[in-house]
KEZA-758250 format. One record per residue (C-alpha): z, y, x. Coordinates in steps of 0.02 Angstrom, whole numbers, plus 50000, padded with zeros to 5 digits. Each point is the difference from the previous one (the first is absolute). Layout:
N
ZYX;...
***
This chain:
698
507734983150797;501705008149929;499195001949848;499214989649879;498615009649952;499535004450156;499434980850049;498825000049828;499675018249933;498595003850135;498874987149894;500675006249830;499645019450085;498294994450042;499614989049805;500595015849914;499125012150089;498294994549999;498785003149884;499434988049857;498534994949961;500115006049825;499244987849909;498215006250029;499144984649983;498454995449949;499034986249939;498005000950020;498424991349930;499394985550075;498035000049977;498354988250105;499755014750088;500134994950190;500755010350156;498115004250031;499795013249890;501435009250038;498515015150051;499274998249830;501755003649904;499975015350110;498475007849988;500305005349807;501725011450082;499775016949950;499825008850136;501365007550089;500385015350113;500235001150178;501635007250084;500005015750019;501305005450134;500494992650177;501734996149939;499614990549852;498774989850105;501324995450105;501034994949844;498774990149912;499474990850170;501794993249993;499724995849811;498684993050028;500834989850158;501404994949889;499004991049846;498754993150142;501444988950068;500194993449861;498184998249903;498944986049986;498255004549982;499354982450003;500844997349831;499195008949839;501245009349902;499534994149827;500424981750044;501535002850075;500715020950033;501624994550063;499284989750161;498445011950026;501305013050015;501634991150092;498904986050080;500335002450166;501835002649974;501034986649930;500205001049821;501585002349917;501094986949944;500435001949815;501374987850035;500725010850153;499365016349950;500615015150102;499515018450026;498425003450087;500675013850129;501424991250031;500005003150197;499175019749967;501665005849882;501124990550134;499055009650148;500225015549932;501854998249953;500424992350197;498675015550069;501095012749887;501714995150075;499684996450165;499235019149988;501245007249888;500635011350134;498575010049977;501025005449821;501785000950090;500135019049905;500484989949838;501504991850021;499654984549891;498504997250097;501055002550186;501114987449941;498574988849984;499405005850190;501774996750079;500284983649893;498554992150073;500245007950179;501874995749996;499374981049953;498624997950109;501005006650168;500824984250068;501375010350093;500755002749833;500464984049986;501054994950122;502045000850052;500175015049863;499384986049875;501204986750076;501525011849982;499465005649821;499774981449970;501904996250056;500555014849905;499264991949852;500774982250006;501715005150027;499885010249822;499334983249919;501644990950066;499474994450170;499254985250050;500934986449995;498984990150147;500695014950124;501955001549908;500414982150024;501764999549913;500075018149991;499044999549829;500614996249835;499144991449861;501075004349859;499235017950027;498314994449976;499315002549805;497724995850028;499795013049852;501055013250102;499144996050137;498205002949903;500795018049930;500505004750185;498364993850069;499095013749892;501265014250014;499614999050185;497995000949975;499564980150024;498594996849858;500214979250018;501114990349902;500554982150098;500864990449817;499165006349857;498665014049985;499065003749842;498245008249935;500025014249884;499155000149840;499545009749855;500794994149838;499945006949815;501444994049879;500055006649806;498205011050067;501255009950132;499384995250185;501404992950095;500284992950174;499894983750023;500154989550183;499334985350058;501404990650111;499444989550138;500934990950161;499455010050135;498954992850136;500494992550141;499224996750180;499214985049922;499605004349856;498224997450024;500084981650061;501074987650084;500305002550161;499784983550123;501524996750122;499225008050132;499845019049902;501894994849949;500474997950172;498995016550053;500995008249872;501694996850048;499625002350176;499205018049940;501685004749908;501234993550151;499125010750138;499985016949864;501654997549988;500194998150184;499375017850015;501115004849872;501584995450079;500184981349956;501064992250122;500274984949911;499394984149969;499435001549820;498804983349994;501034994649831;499935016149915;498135000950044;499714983849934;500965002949836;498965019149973;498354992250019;500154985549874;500615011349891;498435011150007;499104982750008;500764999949800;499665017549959;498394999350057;499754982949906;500695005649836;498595018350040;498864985150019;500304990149849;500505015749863;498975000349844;500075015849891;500304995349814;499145012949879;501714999649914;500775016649992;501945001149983;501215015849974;501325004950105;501474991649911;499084986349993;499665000550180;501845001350029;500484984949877;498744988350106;500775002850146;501865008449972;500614998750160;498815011950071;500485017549983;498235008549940;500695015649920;500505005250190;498204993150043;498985009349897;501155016049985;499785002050209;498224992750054;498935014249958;498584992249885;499365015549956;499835010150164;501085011949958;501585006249965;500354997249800;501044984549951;499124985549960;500304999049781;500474980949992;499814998349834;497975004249995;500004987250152;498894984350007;499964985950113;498544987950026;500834984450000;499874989850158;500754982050015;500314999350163;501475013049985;500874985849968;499464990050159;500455017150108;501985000249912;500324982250047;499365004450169;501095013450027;501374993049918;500124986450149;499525010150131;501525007650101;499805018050002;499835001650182;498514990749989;499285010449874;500305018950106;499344988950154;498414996349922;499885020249905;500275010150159;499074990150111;498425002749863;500415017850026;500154999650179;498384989750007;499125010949885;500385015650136;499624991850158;498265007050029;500875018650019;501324994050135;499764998550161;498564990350130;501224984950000;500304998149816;497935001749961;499754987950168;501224983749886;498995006649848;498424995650097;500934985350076;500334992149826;498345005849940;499024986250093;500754985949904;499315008449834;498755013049920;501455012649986;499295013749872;500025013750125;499145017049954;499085008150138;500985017150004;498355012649917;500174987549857;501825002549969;500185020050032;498744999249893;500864991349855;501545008050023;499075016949957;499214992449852;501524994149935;501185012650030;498715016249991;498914994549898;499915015649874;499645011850182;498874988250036;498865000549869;500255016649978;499245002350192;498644989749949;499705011649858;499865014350078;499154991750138;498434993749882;499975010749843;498415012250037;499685017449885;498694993049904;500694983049925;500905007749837;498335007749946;498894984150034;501414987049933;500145011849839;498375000749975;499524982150033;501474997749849;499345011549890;498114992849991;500864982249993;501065004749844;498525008049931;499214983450005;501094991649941;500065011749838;498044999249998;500234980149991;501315001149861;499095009649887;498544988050023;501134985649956;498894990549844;501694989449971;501525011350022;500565011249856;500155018649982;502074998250028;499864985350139;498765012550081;501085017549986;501604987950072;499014998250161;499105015150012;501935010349980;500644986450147;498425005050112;500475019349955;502024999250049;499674991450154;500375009350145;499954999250204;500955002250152;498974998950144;500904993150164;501755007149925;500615014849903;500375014750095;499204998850153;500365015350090;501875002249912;500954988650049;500665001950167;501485006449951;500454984149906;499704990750156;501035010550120;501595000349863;499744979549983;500224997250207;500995014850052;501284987050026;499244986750109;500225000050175;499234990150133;500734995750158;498585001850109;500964991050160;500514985449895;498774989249894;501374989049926;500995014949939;498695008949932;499584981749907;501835001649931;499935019849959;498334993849908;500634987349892;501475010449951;499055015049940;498704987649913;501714992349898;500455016149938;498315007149920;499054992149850;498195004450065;499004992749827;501095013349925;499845012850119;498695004850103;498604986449916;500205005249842;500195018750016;498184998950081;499214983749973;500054995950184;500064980849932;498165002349966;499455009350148;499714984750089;499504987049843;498834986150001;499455007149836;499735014249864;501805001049930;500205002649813;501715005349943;500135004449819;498125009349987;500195007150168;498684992150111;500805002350202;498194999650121;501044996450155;499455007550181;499724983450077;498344997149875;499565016350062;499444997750183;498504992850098;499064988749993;500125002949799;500225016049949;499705017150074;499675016949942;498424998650109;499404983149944;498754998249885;500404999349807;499084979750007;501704997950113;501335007149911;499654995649815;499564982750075;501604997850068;501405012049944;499145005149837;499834980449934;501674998450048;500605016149899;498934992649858;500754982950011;501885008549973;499435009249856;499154987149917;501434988150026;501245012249896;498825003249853;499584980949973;501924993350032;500515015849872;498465000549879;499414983149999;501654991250005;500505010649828;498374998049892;500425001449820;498654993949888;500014979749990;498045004750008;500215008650148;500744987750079;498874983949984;498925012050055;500725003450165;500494981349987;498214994150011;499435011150129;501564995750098;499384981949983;498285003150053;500935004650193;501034985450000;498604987549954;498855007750124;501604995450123;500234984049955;500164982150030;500015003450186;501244997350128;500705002850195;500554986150111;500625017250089;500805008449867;500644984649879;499685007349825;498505003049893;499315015850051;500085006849826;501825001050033;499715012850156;498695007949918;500625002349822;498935009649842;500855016550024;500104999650183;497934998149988;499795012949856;501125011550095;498894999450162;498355000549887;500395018749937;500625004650168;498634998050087;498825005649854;501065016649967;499745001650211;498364996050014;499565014249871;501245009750058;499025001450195;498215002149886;500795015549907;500445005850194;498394999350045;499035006549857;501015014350024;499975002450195;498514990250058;499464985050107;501264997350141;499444996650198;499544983650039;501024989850121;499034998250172;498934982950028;500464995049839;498724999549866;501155001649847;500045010949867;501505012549933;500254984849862;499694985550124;501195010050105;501384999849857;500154983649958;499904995150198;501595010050034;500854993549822;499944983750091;500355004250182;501845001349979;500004979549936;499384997550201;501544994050100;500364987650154;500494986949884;499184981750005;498574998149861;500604991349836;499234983849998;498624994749880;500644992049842;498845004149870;498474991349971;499964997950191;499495019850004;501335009149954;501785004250068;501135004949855;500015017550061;498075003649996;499874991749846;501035010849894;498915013950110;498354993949934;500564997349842;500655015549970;498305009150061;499004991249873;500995014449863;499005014250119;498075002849976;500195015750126;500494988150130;498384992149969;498945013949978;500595007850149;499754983050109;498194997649906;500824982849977;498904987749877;500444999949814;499774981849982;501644994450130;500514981349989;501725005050027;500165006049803;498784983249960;501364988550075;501485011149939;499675007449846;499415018249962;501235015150032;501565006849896;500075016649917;501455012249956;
***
């Protein structure tokens, strides 16, 4: 690929736009009761009303479809929730833990674009349309790329495997040639690249970059002689096709080892946690002119100088391994080696002969080659990623959500209050400080604005063009548009389109952010029953909120009183969590499952739970889901657990030779819940709280 991101960012597009499980999970109360009497714990449901349109039986038949895929029925729920509800999926993996509808978010992101010429009238979304077209048509790669391609390397310099003695190497400077390499639109870096990072200095946030030797085409292992001699062979019949008349065996030789060292030293580099300033940067290594570096290379993605003095380096001892590298490599070498990376990097947009010595040198290793959906796709998450999400947006937001996600916040909050005031423990001023944090919270759900933006958007790419007879140019025209713009301080932040597509509830300075992607089937819809969305989107509202008043009001108790207080309830979780440990995980489980982390998710789910009883005091029994015979609570905590149920491989069983680590924070924390049992007609007398000690209370 020409450009970095484009062989990587289709995995990052698809990590950050999936939807997180939230935290919703659960422990539950292991009691004698067998799998037999799973009909006696439902016989004491209340009962429950029928459905009364054609629609909405065709909407909880696929409800009901979607928990049955998953639901165990031969396990009772009060000795183990988690497997009677994700037993016949494979359980998550604490360990590996991802988002539950992983592949659902990524489906409708790929079904979005490869339809977004249905929304051509909007410019931002018709340059997502031709992008992908322009990408996936193969005639637009071809002898237009080839001559673009030419164009290119004679601005870098030339190439001096095709100039013979026509180059010179006094003209060749590798940090020029990294500054022209970006002012044409190339994204890769062949000598040093870098990471940036957010820094603070004196409590002002500053840059600060992580520098790294760049990879290499063995970067990630050895190669054998064989791949070495497939290699060179590779690079003397490109060049053939390029013009090479010579025989360049020697230079050849000379350009690989040397990537044999870069990629080596990529290999071998180990990031020190040392930070350093610029000037001391430049006294480490004086010879090196960084002020021209850092001035040109656009760290910022945009336009504004880079402020040396507020920049930080992350130390990295192999710098000095790179230097003396460079310092005894001849130039020519070293332009050899960069412009054949970036020839390499754009051979899959030339013509059939250069993709036929691509596939050639292919057999002779797993080359990392991205079938062409998966990289049109990445290209428009990188370099669109603001019309993207706002596509998806409009796409899923349905009239109906504000009013059900407000209200679903409103009842939670007022739970939350209600549980305050019935503290025993907290004081009348610990009390008001969380009841005045519940009460200046606000919300943004999906993003702010919905419907006034598209102005903003038209103004931000009135400027990008895209060639839609040349892939590689309109990779180039990309790249340079993307360099000039600061999108986290454009677009993102003038509507919250960073959120849009979370893994989680966002909260930024008492603003809670519900983002769209929570807001979609199989979870949440404005025609689901209420057991579904406070079980899924309203515990994970609750578990935001919650988080912000005890990090703010726990973390600044004032009384010395107060605080053994809290101390010795915060003990009482971390005892219960104790003493055990994860050949999976490697570290006490009280360390992954820490006091405030538990107390946090205990009023959650209580503030939630009450929250969905106010509901339906006030509106009445919900209809039952078809074939099964659960009740509107059964129902609730069913779907609070659903989201846990992903195509991961089961943790093992570490505990007592019953538990994974995973279920048994899950049980343990359902021992704090006498609803749970109540609504399960699970026994009083469990053995899980005989062998484990009673339940905690906050």
């Amino acid at each position: 690929m020409i450009l970095v991101r484009m062989g990587h960012y289709y995995k990052i597009l698809r990590k950050v736009f999936v939807v997180a499980s939230i935290g919703v999970i659960f422990s539950f109360f292991l009691t004698n009761t067998s799998a037999a009497v799973i009909t006696e714990i439902h016989q004491n449901s209340e009962v429950t009303k029928n459905c009364p349109d054609k629609d909405c039986k065709e909407l909880y038949l696929e409800l009901t479809k979607k928990i049955n895929t998953t639901l165990d029925m031969n396990i009772n729920p009060c000795n183990n929730i988690q497997q009677f509800v994700c037993g016949h999926s494979r359980l998550e993996s604490f360990s590996e833990k991802t988002n539950v509808n992983y592949d659902i978010m990524s489906k409708h992101l790929e079904n979005l674009v490869t339809q977004s010429g249905d929304f051509a009238d909007f410019r931002p979304f018709k340059l997502i349309n031709d992008i992908y077209r322009t990408c996936m048509r193969y005639e637009n790669a071809g002898q237009q790329s080839l001559d673009l391609l030419r164009d290119v390397i004679k601005k870098l310099g030339s190439w001096p495997l095709l100039e013979g003695d026509n180059w010179k190497e006094s003209d060749f400077d590798w940090i020029d040639f990294s500054i022209k390499t970006q002012n044409i639109g190339l994204a890769s870096f062949h000598f040093l690249d870098f990471t940036r990072f957010q820094n603070k200095h004196d409590g002002e946030p500053t840059v600060g970059l992580l520098l790294y030797v760049a990879s290499g085409e063995f970067s990630r292992s050895a190669p054998s002689n064989t791949v070495i001699a497939a290699y060179k062979n590779y690079i003397a019949k490109v060049s053939e096709l390029l013009g090479n008349t010579q025989t360049s065996k020697e230079e050849i030789d000379e350009m690989v080892a040397f990537e044999c060292d870069i990629s080596k030293l990529n290999n071998d580099q180990k990031f020190d946690n040392t930070e350093i300033s610029f000037y001391e940067l430049t006294k480490e290594f004086p010879s090196t002119n960084w002020q021209k570096f850092f001035e040109n290379i656009r760290v910022c993605n945009n336009e504004t100088p880079t402020n040396l003095s507020k920049l930080s380096v992350m130390k990295l001892p192999a710098l000095s391994g790179f230097f003396e590298l460079m310092e005894k490599t001849p130039k020519r070498v070293q332009v050899n080696y960069a412009v054949w990376r970036i020839i390499q990097e754009t051979i899959l947009y030339l013509t059939e002969e250069f993709r036929e010595l691509q596939r050639e040198y292919c057999l002779t290793q797993k080359c990392m080659i991205e079938r062409r959906e998966t990289s049109c796709l990445s290209v428009i998450g990188d370099y669109l990623d603001p019309a993207l999400k706002l596509l998806f947006a409009k796409n899923f937001y349905k009239n109906g959500i504000d009013m059900i996600i407000t209200e679903m916040a409103v009842n939670i909050k007022e739970q939350l209050v209600d549980l305050i005031n019935e503290s025993t423990w907290m004081d009348k001023g610990t009390k008001n400080q969380g009841i005045e944090i519940l009460g200046n919270m606000s919300f943004v759900i999906g993003f702010k604005d919905k419907n006034n933006t598209d102005d903003e958007f038209l103004k931000y790419y009135e400027n990008l063009e895209i060639d839609t007879n040349n892939y590689l140019q309109t990779l180039i025209n990309l790249e340079l548009f993307d360099q000039k713009f600061d999108t986290y301080t454009n677009l993102i932040k003038i509507n919250s389109h960073n959120i849009v597509t979370s893994d989680h509830v966002y909260n930024d300075k008492g603003v809670l952010y519900v983002p769209m992607s929570m807001l979609q089937e199989p979870f949440f819809s404005v025609h689901y029953p209420m057991y579904v969305n406070y079980g899924y989107t309203g515990k994970a509202i609750a578990d935001e909120i919650v988080k912000t008043i005890v990090s703010l009001g726990i973390d600044n108790l004032s009384s010395i009183d107060l605080r053994r207080v809290y101390h010795n309830k915060a003990t009482c979780f971390e005892q219960r969590m104790k003493n055990y440990t994860s050949d999976n995980v490697g570290r006490p489980i009280e360390e992954l499952f820490y006091a405030k982390k538990q107390i946090s998710e205990h009023i959650a789910y209580k503030a939630t739970y009450r929250a969905y009883q106010k509901w339906l005091t006030e509106n009445g029994i919900e209809p039952s889901l078809p074939e099964l015979p659960f009740s509107n609570n059964q129902l609730f905590w069913i779907n609070s657990i659903r989201n846990s149920c992903n195509n991961f491989q089961k943790e093992p069983i570490v505990i007592d030779n019953k538990y994974s680590v995973f279920d048994f924070y899950k049980i343990r924390a359902v021992t704090n819940f006498r609803e749970f049992h109540k609504d399960f007609n699970c026994p009083a007398d469990g053995s899980f709280v005989e062998n484990y000690g009673p339940a905690c209370t906050f």
